[in-house]
GUDO-137342 format. One record per residue (C-alpha): residue number from 1; x, y, z. Coordinates in nm, 4 decimals, decimal comma. Layout:
# residues N
REC  lummar         x         y         z
REC     NUM         X         Y         Z
...
# end
This chain:
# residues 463
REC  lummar         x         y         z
REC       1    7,1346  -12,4132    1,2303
REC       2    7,2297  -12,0772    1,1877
REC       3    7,4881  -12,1537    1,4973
REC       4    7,6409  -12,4234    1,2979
REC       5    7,6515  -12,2245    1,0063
REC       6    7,8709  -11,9401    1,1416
REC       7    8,1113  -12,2508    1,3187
REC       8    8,1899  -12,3765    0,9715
REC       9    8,2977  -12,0332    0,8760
REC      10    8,5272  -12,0424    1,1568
REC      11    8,6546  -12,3282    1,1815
REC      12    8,9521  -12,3055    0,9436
REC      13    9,0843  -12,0239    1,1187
REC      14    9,0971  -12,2175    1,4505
REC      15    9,2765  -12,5262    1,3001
REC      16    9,5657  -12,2922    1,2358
REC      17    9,8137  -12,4439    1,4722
REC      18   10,0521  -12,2325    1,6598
REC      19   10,4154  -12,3337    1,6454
REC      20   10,5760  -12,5360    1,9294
REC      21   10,8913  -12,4366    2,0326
REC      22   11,1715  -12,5059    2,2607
REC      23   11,2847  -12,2006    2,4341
REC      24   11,5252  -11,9901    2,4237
REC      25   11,6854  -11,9394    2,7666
REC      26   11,9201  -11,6334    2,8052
REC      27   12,1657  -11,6420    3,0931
REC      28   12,2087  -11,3392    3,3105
REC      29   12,5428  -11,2699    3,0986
REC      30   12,3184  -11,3018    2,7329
REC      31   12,0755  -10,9892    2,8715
REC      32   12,1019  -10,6518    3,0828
REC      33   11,8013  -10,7393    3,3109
REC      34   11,9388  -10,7730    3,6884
REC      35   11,7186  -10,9118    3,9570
REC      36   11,7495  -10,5689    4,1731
REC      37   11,5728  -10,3228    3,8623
REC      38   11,2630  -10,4956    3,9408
REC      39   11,0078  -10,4253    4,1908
REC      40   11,0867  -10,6470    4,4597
REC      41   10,7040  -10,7120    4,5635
REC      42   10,7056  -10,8545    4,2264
REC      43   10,9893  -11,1080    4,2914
REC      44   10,8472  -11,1577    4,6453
REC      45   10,5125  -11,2584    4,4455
REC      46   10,7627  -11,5128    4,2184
REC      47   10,9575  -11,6768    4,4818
REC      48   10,6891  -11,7178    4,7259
REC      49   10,5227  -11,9299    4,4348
REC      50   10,8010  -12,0909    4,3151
REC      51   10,8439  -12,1946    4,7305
REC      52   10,4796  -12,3447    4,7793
REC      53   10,5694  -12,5634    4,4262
REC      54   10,4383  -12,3645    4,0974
REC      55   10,6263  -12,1944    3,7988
REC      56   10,6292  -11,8648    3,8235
REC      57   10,7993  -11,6203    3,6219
REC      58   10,8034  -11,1909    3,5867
REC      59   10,6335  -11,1566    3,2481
REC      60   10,5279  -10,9273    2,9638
REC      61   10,5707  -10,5538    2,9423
REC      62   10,8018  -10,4832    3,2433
REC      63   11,0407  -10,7400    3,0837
REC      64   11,0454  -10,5187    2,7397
REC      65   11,1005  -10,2244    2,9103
REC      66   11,3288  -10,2906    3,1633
REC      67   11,5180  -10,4288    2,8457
REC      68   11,4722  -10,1138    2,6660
REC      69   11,5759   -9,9101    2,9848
REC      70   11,2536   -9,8055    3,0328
REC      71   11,0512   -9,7463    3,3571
REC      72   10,7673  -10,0322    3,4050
REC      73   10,4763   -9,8774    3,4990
REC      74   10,3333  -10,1949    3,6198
REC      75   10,4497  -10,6057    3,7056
REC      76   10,2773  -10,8539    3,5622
REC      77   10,3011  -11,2299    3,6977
REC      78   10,2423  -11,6044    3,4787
REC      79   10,2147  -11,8845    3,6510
REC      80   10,1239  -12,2479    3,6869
REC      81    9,9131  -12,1892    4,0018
REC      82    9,5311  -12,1598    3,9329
REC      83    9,3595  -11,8503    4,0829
REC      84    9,1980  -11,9670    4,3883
REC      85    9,5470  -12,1744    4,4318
REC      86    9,7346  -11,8147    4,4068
REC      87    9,4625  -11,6506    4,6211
REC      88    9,5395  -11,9118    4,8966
REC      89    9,8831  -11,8062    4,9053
REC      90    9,8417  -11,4304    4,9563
REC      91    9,5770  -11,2693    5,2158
REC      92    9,6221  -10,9895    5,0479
REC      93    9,4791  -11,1032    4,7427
REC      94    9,1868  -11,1053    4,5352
REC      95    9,0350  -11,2186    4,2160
REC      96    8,8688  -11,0525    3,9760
REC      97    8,7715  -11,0447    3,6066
REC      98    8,5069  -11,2797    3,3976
REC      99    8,6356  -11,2851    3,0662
REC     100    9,0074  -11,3193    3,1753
REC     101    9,0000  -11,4273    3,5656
REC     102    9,3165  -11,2881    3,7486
REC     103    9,4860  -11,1864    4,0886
REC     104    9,5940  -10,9316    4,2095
REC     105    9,8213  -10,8721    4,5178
REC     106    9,8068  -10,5862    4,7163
REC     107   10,1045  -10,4459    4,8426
REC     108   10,0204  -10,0617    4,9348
REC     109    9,9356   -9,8660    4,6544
REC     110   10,1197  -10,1276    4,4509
REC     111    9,8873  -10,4121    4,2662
REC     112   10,1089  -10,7193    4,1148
REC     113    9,8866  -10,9201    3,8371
REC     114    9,8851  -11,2684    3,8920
REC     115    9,7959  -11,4938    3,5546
REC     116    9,7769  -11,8609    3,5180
REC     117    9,8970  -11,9839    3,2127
REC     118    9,6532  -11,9937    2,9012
REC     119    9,6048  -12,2149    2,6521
REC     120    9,3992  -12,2664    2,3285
REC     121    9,0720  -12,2846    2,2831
REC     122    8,9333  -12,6017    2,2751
REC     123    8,8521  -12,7607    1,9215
REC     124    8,5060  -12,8794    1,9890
REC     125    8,1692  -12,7174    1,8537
REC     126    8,0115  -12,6743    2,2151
REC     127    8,3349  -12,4550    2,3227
REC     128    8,0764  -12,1799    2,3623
REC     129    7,8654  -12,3320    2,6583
REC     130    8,1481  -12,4305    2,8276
REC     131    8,2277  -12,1744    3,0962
REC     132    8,6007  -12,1457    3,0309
REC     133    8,6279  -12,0336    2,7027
REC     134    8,3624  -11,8698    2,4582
REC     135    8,3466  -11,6786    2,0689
REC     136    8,1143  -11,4634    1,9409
REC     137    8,0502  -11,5656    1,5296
REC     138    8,3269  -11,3173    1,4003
REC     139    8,5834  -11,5230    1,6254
REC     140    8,6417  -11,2829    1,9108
REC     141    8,7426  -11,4065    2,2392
REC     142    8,4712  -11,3554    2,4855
REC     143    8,6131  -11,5986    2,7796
REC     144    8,9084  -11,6838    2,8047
REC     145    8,9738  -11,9444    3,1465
REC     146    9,1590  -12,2024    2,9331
REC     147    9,4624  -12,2848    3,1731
REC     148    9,8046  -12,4765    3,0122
REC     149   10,1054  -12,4716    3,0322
REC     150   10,3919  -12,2441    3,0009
REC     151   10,4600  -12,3300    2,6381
REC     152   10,0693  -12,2873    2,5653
REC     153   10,0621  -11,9615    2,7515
REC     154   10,4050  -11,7869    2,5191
REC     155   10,2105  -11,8622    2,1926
REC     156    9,8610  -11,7327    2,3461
REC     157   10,0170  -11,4038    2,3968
REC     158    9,9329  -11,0872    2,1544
REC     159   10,3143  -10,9851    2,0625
REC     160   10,6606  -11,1435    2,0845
REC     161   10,7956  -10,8783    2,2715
REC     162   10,5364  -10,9526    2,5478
REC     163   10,6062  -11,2986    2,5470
REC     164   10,8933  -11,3159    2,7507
REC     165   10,9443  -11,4623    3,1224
REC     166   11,2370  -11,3959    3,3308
REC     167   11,2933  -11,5576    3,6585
REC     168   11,4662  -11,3415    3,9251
REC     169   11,5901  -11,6768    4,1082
REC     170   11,8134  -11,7652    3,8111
REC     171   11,7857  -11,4601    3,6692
REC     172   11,7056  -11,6364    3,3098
REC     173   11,5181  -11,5057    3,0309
REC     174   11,2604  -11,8001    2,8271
REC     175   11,1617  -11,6496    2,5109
REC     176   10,9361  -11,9132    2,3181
REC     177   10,8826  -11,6486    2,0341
REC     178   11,2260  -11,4592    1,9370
REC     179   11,0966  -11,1503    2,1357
REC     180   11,4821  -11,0878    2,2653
REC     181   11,5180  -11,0592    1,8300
REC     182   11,2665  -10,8298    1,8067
REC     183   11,3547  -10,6127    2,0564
REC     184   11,6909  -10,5410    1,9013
REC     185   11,5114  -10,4878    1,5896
REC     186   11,2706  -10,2828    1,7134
REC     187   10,9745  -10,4919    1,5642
REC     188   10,6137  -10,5008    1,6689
REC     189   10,5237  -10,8743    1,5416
REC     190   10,1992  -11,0859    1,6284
REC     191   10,2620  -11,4472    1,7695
REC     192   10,0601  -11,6770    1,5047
REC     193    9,8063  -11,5868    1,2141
REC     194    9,8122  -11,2171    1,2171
REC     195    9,4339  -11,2172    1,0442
REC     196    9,3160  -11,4670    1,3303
REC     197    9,4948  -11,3103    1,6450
REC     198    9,3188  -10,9660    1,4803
REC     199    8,9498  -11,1522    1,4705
REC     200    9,0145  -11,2730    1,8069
REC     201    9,0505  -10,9553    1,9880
REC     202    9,0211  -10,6670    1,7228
REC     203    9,2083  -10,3928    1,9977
REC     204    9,5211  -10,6403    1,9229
REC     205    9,5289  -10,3544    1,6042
REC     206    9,5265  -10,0487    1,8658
REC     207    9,8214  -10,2294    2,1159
REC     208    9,9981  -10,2474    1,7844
REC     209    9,9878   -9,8937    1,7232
REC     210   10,0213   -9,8152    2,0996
REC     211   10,3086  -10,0107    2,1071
REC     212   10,4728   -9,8637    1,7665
REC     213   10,3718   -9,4972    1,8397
REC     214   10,5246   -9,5386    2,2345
REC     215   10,8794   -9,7735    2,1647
REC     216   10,9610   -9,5900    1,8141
REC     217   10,9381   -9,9748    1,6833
REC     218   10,7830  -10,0307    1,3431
REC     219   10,4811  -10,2940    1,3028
REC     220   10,6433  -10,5965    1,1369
REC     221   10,5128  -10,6511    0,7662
REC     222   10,2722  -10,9032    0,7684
REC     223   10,1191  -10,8211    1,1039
REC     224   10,0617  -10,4586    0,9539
REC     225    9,8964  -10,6257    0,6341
REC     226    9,5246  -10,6782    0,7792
REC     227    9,4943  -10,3664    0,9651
REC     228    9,3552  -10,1870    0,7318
REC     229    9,0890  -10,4354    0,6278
REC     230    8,9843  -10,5491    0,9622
REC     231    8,9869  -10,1825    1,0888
REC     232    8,5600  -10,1947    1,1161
REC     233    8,5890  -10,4707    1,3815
REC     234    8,6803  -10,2285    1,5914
REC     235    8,2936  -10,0876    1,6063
REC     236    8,1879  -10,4162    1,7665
REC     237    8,4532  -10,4198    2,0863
REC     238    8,2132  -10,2144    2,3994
REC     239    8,2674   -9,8723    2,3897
REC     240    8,3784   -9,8736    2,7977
REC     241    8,6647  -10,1035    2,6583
REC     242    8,7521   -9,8247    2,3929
REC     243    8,7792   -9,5895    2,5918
REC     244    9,0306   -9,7470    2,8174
REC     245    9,1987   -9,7924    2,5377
REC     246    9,2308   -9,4569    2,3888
REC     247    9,3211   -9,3318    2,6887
REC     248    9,6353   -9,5219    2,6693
REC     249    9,6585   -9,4568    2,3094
REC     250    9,6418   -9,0647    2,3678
REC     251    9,8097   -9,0557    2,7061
REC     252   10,1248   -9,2486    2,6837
REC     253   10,2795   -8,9243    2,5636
REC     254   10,3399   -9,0263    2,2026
REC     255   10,0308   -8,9402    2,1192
REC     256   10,1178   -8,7192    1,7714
REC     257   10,2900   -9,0132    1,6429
REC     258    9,9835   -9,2205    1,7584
REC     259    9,7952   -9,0452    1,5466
REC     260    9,9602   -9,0681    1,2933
REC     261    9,9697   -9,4499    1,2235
REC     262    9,5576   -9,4492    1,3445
REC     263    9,5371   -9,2600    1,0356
REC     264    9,7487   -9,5033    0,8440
REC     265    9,6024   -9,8042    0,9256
REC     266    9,2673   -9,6670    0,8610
REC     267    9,1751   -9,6910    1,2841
REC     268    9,0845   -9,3430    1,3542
REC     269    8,7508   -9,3469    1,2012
REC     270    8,6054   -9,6534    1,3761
REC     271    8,7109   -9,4343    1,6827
REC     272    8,6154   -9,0676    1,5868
REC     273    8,3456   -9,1249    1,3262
REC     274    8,2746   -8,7342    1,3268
REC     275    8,5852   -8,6176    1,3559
REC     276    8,6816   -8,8403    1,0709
REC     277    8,4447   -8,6760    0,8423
REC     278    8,5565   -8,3594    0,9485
REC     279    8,9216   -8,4256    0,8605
REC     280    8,7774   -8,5583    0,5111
REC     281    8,5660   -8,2151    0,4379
REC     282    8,8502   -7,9702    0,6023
REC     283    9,2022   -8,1393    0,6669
REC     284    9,3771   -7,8547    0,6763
REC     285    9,1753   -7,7132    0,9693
REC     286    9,0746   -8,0066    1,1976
REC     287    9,4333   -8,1736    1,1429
REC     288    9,6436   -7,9089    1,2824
REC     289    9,3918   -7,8408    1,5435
REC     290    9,3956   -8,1746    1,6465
REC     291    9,8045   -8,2298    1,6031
REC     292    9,8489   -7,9257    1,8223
REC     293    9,6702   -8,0189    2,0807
REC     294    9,8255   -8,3696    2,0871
REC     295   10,1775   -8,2040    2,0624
REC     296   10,0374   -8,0084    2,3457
REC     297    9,9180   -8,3305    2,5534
REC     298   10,3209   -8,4880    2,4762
REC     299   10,4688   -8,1908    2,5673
REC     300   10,2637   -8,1385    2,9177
REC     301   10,3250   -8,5405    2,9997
REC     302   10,7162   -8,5045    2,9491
REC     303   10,7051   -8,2225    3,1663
REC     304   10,5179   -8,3699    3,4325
REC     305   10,1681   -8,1729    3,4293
REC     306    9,8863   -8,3160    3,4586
REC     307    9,6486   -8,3743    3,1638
REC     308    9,2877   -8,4465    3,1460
REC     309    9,1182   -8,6537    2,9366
REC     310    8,8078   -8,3609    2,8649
REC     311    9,0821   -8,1226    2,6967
REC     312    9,1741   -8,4070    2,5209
REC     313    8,8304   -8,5440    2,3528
REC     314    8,7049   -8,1632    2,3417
REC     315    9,0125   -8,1115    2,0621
REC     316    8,9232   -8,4924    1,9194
REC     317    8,5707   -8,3972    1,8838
REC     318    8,5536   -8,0171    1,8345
REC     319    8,6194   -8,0321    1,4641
REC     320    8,3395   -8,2311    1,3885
REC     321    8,1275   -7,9533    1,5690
REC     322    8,1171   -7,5991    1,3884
REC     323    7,9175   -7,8387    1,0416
REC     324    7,6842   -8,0013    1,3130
REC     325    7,6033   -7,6285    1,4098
REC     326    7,5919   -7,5111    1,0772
REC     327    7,3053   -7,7742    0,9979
REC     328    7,0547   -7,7377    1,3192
REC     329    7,1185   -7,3179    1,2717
REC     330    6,9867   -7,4142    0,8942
REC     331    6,6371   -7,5167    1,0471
REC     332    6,6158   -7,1891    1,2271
REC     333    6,7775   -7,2487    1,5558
REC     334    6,9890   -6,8851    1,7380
REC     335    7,3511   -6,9529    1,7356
REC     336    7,4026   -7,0713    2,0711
REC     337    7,1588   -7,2862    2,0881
REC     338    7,2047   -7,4513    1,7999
REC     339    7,5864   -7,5154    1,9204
REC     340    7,4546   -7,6512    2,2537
REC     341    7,2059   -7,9058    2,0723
REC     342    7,4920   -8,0070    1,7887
REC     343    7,7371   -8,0784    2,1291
REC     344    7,4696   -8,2969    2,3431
REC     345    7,4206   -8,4867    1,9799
REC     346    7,8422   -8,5464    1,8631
REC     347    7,9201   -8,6637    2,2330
REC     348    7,5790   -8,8821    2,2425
REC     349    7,7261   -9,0359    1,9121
REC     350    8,0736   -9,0400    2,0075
REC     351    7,9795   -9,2447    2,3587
REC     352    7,8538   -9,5011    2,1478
REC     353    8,2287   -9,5665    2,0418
REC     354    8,3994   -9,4919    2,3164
REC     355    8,2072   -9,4342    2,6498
REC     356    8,3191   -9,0927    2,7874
REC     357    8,2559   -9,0733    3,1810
REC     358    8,0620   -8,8240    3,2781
REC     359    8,3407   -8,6469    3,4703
REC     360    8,4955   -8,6223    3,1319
REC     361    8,1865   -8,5199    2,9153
REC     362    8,0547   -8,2595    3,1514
REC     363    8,3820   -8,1029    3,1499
REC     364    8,4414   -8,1127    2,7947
REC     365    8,0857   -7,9348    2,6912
REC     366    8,2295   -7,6538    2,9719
REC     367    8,5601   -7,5920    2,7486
REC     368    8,2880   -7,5957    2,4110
REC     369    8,0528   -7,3520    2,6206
REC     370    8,3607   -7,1072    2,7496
REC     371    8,4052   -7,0839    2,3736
REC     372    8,0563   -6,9000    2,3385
REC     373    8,1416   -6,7171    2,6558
REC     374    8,4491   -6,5066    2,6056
REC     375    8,3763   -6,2927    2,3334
REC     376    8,1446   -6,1229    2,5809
REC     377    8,3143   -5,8979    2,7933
REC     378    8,1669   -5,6083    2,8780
REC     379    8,1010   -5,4677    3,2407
REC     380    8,1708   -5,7275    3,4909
REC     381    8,1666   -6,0269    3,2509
REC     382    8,5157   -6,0791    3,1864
REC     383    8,6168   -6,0613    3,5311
REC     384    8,3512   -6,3341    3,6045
REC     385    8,4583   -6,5454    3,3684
REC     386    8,8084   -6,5185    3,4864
REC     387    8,6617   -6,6694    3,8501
REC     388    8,5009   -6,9531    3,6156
REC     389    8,7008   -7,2575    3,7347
REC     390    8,6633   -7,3357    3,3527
REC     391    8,7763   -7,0764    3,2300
REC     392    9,1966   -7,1885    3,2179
REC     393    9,0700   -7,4831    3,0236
REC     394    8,8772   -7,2560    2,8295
REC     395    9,0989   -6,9819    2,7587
REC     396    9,3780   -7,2912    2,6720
REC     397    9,1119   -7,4161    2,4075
REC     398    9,0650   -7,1334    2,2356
REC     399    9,4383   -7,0593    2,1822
REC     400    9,4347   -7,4195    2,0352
REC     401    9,1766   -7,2922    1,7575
REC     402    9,3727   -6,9389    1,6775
REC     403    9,6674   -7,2034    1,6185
REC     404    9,4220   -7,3739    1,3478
REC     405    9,3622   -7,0526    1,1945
REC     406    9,0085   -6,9794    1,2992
REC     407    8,9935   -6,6168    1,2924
REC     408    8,8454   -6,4334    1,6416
REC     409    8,9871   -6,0775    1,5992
REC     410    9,2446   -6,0803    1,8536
REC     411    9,0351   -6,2659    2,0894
REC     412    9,3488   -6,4594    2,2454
REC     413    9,6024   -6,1920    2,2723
REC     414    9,3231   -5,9508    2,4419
REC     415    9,2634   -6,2898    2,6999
REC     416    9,6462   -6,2874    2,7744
REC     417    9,6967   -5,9367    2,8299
REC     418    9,3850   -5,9381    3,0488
REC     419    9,5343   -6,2082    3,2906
REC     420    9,8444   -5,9902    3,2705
REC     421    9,6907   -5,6543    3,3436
REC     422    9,6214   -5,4245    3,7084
REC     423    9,2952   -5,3310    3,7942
REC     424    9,3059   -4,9442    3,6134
REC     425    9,4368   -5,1363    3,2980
REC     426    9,1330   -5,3764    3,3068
REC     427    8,8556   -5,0911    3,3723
REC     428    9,0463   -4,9333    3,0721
REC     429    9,0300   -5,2693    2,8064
REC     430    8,6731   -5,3179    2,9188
REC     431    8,5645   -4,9598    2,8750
REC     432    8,8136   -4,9203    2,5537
REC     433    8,5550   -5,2091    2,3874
REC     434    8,2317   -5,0021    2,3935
REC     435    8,4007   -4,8123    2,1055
REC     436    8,4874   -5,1610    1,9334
REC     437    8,1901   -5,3882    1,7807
REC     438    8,4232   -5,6560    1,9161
REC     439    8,2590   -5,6054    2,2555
REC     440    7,9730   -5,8380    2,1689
REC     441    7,7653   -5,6675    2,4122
REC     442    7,4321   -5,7707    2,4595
REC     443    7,1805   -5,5486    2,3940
REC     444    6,9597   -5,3623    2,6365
REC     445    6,6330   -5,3976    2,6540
REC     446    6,4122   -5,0784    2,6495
REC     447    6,2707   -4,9393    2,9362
REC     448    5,8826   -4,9268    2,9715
REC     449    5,7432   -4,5701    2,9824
REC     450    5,5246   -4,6858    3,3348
REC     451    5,6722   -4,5201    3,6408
REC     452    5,7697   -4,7541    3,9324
REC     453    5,4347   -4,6266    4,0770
REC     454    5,1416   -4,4671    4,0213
REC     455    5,1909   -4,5405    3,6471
REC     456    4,8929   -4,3849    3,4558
REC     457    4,7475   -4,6648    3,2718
REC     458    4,5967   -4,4342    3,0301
REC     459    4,9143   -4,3156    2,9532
REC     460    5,0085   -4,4180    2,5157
REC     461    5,2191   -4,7412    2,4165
REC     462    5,5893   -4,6985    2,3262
REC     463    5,5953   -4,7190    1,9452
# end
């Protein structure tokens, strides 16, 4: 009953028909996309299909940004052919994926994505025992194996500037959806019912964004209009999915502007739930420590440097932190401790969003523990920590939080000139802070009156 009950809910948002349309079909003289920009094991893919009898057609993103003059960073493939009828095509292909079955080709290090065409899901009540297609009760997809036909498969797709198929043979564009329009407009626009494409897959909201934050496009008014209300749907996609998917939000190198319209459309919080709060209580403070280190992440990614993901979600996360520490120091817990137990609990909660590996985690709670670390100095400590091979990631971090405005008494600039200095110089900074109570040296234990032997035991206590 209760199954029936949540189908009648749903119902009207399925009947919503998607709009049938001829195609329009740009010659090579209507667009600037030539045959030879595109990977050619990606028109070998294409014609070899075409050859044995199926459409085929180059598809999606690398059409956009090869139209945009951008550099695909991968080829994606639509065709008529059914996966086991592509895989019997290539040897050096395999399927893979349950909820959306595909192919990919192996050419070297490069993979093409082979797709068949989708359609809609079927009408009937019992769509969710059939093995092709399934819906949880708020309407997301959960299996999605309904082939069609090219027309079916344009209006399936999320956005109309991923809906278009070019065909290196003729060297023709199709665009079912106006995507070529959009593209000159610079317009992120749904295909269909914004509200139901959003309840079908809620991380449609974050490609948005993606897509907004990485073009410089602006998301077209009345896909933009549910965001904000269907933002919580976001806490029911798996957290392994979300973190793929920040990843790409963070990592694309627009990833100040990215935050930005999360925090517009209301999407950072299902994402960040600390961090969120933190920004509420102290936005000053956890905003500019967070923008700088995403300025930081764009800045390192149009260079060419390499970025990891722990510096990343160590920034994300860290505001949320010094509160959490606060509390569990409140019920009598030392310092450091009580930082150590507030980090194992904010990543425990924030991997139940977004699933951090653990070669990100363990990393990240390094750059947190560095933190603790280099204020003590004294004897051979700094030069130990300087061996740490956390300690760049470290001493990068806490530059990040001076840049906040968290005070540390100079605790940067005497990390720099450290690095910088000889040998004398160092014996002379290290022996200069005995004189300082910015040392934070630890303090000695006293020495028991007993003599290493022979001790009298009769001999008084200490007082």
């Amino acid at each position: 009953m209760l199954k029936k009950l949540f189908q009648s809910f749903r119902l009207p948002l399925r009947r919503i028909p998607h709009p049938r349309r001829t195609p329009e079909i740009l010659s090579s003289r209507q667009h600037s996309l030539h045959r030879n920009a595109l990977s050619r094991h990606a028109v070998s893919v294409v014609e070899r299909l075409q050859q044995a009898g199926y459409q085929a057609y180059v598809v999606g993103g690398c059409v956009r940004d090869l139209l945009l003059d951008l550099e695909p960073k991968d080829y994606d493939v639509a065709t008529s052919a059914t996966p086991e009828q592509v895989r019997a095509e290539f040897r050096n292909a395999r399927v893979i994926g349950r909820r959306f079955k595909l192919v990919h080709v192996h050419f070297g290090r490069e993979i093409i994505e082979v797709a068949t065409f989708r359609a809609n899901h079927p009408e009937s009540e019992d769509d969710e025992a059939s093995p092709l297609a399934a819906r949880n009760e708020s309407g997301r997809i959960l299996r999605d194996n309904v082939y069609g036909t090219l027309e079916d498969d344009a209006q399936r797709r999320d956005f109309t500037i991923n809906a278009l198929y070019y065909d290196p043979s003729t060297e023709r564009i199709l665009d079912h959806t106006h995507g070529v329009h959009d593209i000159r407009n610079r317009l992120i626009r749904l295909i269909g019912d914004p509200e139901q494409r959003y309840l079908e897959d809620p991380v449609r909201m974050l490609r948005a964004v993606r897509f907004a934050a990485k073009l410089d496009f602006e998301i077209e008014r009345h896909s933009a209009e549910p965001i904000t209300d269907l933002a919580d749907l976001l806490e029911d996609v798996p957290a392994a999915r979300l973190f793929d998917e920040v990843i790409k939000l963070f990592l694309s190198g627009k990833a100040e502007r990215t935050f930005d319209l999360l925090q517009e459309f209301d999407l950072f919080a299902p994402l960040f739930p600390a961090s969120a709060a933190a920004l509420d209580d102290n936005p000053d403070y956890a905003g500019t420590l967070i923008r700088n280190a995403l300025a930081n992440t764009d800045q390192r990614i149009a260079q060419g440097k390499p970025v990891t993901p722990a510096f990343l979600f160590a920034a994300l996360l860290w505001p949320a932190l010094p509160a959490r520490t606060a509390e569990i120091q409140a019920r009598g817990l030392p310092p450091i401790p009580a930082m150590q137990e507030a980090a194992h609990d904010i990543i425990w909660e924030q991997c139940q969003r977004t699933a951090i590996p653990k070669r990100f985690s363990m990393p990240m709670r390094e750059i947190w523990d560095m933190q603790e670390r280099l204020p003590r100095r004294q004897g051979r400590r700094a030069d130990q920590l300087l061996d740490n091979p956390r300690f760049r990631a470290g001493y990068d971090f806490l530059l990040l939080r001076e840049s906040a405005g968290e005070q540390t008494d100079g605790l940067g600039a005497w990390w720099t000139d450290y690095q910088e200095a000889n040998e004398s110089e160092r014996r002379a900074m290290i022996r200069s802070l005995g004189s300082k109570d910015g040392g934070n040296a630890p303090r000695k234990r006293r020495r028991s009156n007993r003599r290493k032997s022979g001790s009298n035991d009769s001999a008084p206590a200490s007082d």
